[in-house]
C-alpha positions as CSV (number, residue, x, y, z in Angstrom):
1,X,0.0,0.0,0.0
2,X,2.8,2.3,0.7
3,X,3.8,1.3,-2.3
4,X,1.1,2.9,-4.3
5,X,1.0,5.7,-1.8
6,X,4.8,6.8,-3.3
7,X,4.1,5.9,-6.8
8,X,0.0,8.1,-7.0
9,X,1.7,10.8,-4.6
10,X,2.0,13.5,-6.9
11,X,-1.6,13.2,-8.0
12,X,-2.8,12.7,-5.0
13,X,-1.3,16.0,-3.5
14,X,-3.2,17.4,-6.7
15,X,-6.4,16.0,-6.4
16,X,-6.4,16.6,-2.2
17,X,-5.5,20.4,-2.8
18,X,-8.0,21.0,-5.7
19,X,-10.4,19.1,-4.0
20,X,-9.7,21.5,-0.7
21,X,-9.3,24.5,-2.2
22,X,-12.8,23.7,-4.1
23,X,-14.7,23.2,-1.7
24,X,-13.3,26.1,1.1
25,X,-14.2,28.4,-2.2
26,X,-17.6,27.1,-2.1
27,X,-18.2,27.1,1.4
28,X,-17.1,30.6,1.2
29,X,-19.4,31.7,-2.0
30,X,-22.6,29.6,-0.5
31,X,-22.0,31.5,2.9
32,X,-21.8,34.9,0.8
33,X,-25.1,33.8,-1.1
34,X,-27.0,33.1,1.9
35,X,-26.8,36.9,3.0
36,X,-29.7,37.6,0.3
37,X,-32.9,36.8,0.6
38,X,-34.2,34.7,-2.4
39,X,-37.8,34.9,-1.1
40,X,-37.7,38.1,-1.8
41,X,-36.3,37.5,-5.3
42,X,-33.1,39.2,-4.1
43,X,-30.0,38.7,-6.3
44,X,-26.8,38.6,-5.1
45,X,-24.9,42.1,-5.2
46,X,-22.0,40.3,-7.8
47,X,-24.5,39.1,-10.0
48,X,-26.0,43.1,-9.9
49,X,-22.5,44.0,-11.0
50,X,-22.1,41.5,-13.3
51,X,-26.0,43.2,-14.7
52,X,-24.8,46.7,-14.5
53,X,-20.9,46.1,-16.5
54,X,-22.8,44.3,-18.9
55,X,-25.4,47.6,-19.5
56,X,-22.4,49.8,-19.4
57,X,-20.4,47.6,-22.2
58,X,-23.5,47.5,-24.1
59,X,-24.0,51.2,-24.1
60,X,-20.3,51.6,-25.1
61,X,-21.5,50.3,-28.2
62,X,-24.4,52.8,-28.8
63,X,-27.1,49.5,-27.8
64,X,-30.4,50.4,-26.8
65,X,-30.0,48.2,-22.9
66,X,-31.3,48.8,-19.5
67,X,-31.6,46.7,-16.6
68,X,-34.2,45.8,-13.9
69,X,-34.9,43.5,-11.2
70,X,-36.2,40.9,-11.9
71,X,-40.0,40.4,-9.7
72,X,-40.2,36.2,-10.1
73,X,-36.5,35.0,-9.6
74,X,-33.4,36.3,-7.9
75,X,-32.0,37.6,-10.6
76,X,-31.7,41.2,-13.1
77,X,-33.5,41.1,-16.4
78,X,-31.7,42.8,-19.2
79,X,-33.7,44.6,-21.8
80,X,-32.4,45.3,-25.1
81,X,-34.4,47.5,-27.9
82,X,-36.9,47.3,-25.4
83,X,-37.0,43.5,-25.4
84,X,-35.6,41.3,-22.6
85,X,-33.1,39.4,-23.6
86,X,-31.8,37.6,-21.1
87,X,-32.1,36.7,-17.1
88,X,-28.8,37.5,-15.3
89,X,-28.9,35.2,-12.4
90,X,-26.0,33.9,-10.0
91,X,-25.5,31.2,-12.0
92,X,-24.5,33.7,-15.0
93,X,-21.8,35.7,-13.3
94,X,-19.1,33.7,-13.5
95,X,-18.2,33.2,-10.0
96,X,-18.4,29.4,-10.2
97,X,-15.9,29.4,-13.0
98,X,-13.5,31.4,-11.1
99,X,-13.7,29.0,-8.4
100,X,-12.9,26.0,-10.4
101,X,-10.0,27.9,-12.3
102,X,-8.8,29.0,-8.7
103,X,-9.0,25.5,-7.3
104,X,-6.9,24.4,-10.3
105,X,-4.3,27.3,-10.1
106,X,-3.6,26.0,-6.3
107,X,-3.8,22.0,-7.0
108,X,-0.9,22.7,-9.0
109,X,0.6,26.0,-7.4
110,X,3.9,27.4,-7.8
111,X,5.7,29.7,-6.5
112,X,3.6,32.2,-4.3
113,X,3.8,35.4,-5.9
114,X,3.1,34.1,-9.4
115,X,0.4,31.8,-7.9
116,X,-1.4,35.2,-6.5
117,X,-0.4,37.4,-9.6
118,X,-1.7,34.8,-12.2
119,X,-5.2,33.6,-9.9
120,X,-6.0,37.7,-9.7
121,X,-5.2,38.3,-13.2
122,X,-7.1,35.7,-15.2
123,X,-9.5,35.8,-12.6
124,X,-10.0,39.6,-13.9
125,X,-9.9,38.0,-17.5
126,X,-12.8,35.4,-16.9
127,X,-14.9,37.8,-15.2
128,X,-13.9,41.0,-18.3
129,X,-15.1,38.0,-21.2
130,X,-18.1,36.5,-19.1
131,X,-19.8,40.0,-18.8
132,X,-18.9,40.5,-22.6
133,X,-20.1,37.3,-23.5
134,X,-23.4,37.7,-21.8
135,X,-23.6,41.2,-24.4
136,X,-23.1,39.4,-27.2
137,X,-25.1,36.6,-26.3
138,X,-28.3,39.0,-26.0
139,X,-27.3,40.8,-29.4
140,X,-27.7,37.3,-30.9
141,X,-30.5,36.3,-29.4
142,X,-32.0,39.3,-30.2
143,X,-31.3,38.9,-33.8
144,X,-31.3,35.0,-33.7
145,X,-34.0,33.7,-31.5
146,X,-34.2,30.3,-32.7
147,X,-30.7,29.7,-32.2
148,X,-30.8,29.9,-28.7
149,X,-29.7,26.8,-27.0
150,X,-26.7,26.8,-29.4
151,X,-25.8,30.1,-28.3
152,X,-26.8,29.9,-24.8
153,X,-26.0,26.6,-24.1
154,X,-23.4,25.1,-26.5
155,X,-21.2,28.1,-27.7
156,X,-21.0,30.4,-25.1
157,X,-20.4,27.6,-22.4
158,X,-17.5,26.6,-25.0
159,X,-16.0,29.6,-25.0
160,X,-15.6,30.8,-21.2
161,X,-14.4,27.0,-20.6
162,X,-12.0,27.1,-23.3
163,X,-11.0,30.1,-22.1
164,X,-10.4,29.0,-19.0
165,X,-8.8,25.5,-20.2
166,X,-6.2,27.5,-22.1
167,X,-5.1,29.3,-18.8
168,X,-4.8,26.3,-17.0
169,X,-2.5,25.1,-20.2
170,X,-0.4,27.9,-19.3
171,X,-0.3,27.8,-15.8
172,X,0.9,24.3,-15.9
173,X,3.1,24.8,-18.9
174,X,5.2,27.9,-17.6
175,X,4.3,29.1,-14.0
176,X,3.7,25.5,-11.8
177,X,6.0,23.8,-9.8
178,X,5.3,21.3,-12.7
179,X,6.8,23.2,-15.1
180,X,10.0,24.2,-13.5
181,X,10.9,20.7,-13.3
182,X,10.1,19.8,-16.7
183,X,12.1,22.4,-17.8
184,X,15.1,21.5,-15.9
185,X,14.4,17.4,-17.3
């Protein structure tokens, strides 16, 4: 058995600190979520934001957009040429992503400083393309209705994975623990 224990070490230091990290991070965001009161249909104030940026970027682009509360769901409905397009709930603002590609980042940290740098800054990234993926997903829909559940739930999920898969290929590749000693193989 100690055997095995030698040989799986490395992955199992992997999988115990993702696994760890994962669910502190969740603890942590469900304790956050539990401050608003969904019987009240109250969204979370990151999900709000997440509403608001995606308004602002909108209007950068000269779009006809506002934003509401939503009265049935805890959530913000966001209405473009005067049409809602799309529910913003917690589920859409990204912080469950960020939580996987954190728990990642530490499973196979390096050292601390670029660990902290690299989490922060494609933490930034993920969050920066969500809220512009939720604009373009309700320009689409606007103009593409009946493509829906490919955009909504084929493409766009896709995207902010692959985008977060790629990070994670460059994490491991040149900032990880891993990859110093590959490099010096």
């Amino acid at each position: 058995m100690k055997k095995y224990f030698i040989l799986y070490k490395p992955f199992l230091v992997f999988l115990g600190k993702f696994l760890l990290t994962y669910l502190l991070l969740t603890i942590l965001y469900q304790s956050y979520l539990a401050q608003f009161d969904i019987k009240k249909f109250e969204a979370d104030s990151f999900t709000q934001l997440v509403a608001k940026q995606t308004k602002d970027v909108m209007v950068l682009f000269h779009c006809d957009v506002s934003i509401a509360p939503n009265v049935k769901e805890p959530g913000v409905n966001l209405y473009y040429n005067q049409r809602s397009m799309a529910r913003i709930i917690e589920g859409c603002n990204g912080l469950s992503v960020i939580i996987l590609f954190i728990s990642f980042v530490i499973a196979f940290s390096g050292k601390i400083k670029p660990t902290i740098l690299f989490i922060i800054g494609g933490s930034l990234l993920i969050h920066i393309l969500n809220v512009f993926r939720i604009a373009l997903l309700c320009v689409l829909m606007y103009y593409y209705p009946e493509q829906q559940h490919l955009l909504h739930g084929v493409l766009f999920p896709l995207f902010i994975y692959g985008v977060v898969f790629m990070l994670w290929i460059i994490w491991v590749n040149k900032f990880s623990k891993y990859a110093t000693k590959t490099a010096k193989s």
